[in-house]
N, C-alpha and C positions, 0 to 999 in steps of 0.2 A: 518426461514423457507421461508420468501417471498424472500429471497435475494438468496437462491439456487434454488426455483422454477427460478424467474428470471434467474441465471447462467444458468440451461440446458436449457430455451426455446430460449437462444442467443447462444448457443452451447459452452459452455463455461470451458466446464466440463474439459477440459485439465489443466487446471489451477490448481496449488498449495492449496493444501486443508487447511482445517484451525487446521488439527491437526498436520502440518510440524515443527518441530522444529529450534524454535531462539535460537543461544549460547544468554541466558543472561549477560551472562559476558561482551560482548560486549557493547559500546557507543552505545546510543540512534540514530543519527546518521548512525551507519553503521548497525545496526540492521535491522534499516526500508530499507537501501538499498538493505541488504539480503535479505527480504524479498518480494521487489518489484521486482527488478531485473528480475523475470519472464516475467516483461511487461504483467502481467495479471491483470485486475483490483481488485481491495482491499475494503469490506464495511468499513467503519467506524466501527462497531462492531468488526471488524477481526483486524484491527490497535488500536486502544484502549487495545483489549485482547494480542497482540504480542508485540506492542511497548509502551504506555502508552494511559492516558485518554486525554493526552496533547501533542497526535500526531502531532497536526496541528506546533503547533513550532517547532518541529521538523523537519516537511517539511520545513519551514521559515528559518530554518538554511541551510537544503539542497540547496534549492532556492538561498541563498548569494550566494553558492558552486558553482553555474551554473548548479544545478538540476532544468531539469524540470518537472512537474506533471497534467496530465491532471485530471478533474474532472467532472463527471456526476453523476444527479438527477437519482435514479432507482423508489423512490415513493414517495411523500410529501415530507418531510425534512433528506429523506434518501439518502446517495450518496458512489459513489464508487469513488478511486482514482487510478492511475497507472503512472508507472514513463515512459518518453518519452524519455528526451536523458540524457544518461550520461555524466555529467561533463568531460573536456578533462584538466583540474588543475590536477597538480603536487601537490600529498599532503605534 
């Protein structure tokens, strides 16, 4: 709740909702890319519930790839992620 309050008082509301669908079939990997790829920021609860509870390695692998991810604090130990630039690697 605090994390949508938060998205409409930053006008944020354009952003990809949390009931959008990930092919699960897909690699872990290219899921979360699916899913960031809006350039809109991501809670921690919305990546846990789309890509796993062990998102953050996930980024970690993106990261080798030349992804990169900005992160901000929205409350206490609460944070959101979004991706900045996409890798220009030949997969």
């Amino acid at each position: 709740m605090l994390v949508a309050l938060h998205r409409l008082a930053h006008g944020l509301s354009g952003c990809t909702s949390f009931g959008e669908k990930i092919a699960m079939k897909d690699n872990l990997p290219d899921r979360m890319l699916q899913l960031m790829s809006d350039g809109c920021w991501h809670s921690t609860d919305k990546l846990v519930a789309k890509i796993s509870h062990r998102f953050s390695a996930t980024m970690h692998i993106l990261k080798k790839r030349g992804y990169q991810f900005d992160k901000r604090r929205i409350q206490g130990q609460q944070h959101e992620y979004r991706l900045v630039i996409k890798s220009k690697a030949i997969a």
